[in-house]
N, C-alpha and C positions, 0 to 999 in steps of 0.2 A: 485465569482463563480456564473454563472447562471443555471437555473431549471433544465438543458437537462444534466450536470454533475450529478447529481444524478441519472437521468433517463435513467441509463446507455443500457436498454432493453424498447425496446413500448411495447404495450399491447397483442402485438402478439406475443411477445418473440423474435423479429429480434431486433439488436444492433440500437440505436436509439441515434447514432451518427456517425460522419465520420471521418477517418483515424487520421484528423490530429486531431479532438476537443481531448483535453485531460481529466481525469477524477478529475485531479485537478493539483493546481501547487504546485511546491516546492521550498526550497529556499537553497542556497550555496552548490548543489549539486557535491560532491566529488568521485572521481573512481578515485583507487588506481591498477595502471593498471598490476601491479603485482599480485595481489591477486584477484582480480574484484570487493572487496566488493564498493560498492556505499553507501554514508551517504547523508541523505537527512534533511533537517528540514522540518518542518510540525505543521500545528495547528491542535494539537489534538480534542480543542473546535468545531472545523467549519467542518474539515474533517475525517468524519467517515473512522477509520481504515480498513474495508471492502473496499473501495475504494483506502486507498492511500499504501497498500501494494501490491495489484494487477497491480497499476498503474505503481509503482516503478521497478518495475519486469517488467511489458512489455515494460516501456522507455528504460533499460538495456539492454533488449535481443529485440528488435524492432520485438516484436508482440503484437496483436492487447487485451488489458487488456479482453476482453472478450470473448478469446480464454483460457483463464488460467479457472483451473476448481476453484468451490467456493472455501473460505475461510473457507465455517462453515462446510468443507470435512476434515478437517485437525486440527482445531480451535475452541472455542467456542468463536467467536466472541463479542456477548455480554457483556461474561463475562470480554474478554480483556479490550474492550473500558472503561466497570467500573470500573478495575486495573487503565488503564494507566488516564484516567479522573479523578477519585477520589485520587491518589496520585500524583496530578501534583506537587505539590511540594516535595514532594519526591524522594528521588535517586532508583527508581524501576525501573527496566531493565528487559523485557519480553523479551524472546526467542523461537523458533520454527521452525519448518521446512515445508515450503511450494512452492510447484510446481518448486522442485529443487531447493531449495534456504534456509540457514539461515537465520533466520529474526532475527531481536534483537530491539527493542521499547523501547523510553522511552516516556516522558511528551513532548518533544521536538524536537527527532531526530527520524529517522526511515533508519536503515542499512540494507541491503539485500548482499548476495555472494553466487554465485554458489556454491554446493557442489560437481557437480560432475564434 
């Protein structure tokens, strides 16, 4: 992943990427088209969960990850990262609801499904 994925806003506050760069990648991405939810893997080490649940949500519903309002509106982010970071080896499974969506986390995966 390079620098401009994290720099997801320049310094002026305009999106400081284009359409198609994405905010990170994922791996064995599934949608269960009955239900919508989408299961994604993800390294939790490398990509800050602020990034890769906004991501997951706008590849879903094909809008642009920084149209979605923050994370830390809904979430204490921080504190998530430290849950799912410090119990990676652990069966801990974080949940939440965010910009119309369940979220469910672990060490490994990252699921998202419309709720409404």
């Amino acid at each position: 992943m390079d620098e401009r994925s994290f720099a997801a806003r320049g310094n002026d506050g305009n999106p400081g990427m284009t359409a198609t760069e994405r905010l990170c990648e994922f791996e064995g991405v599934r949608t269960d088209s009955g239900t919508g939810r989408t299961v994604a893997g993800y390294d939790c080490e490398s990509v800050p969960l602020s990034l890769a649940v906004p991501e997951l949500i706008a590849q879903c519903t094909d809008v642009d990850p920084i149209a979605l309002p923050p994370m830390y509106d809904c979430v204490d982010v921080d504190a998530l990262e430290r849950v799912i970071n410090e119990r990676a080896g652990c069966d801990v499974t974080v949940s939440f609801r965010y910009a119309g969506h369940a979220v469910e986390i672990d060490a490994e995966r990252l699921a998202v499904q419309p709720t409404g």
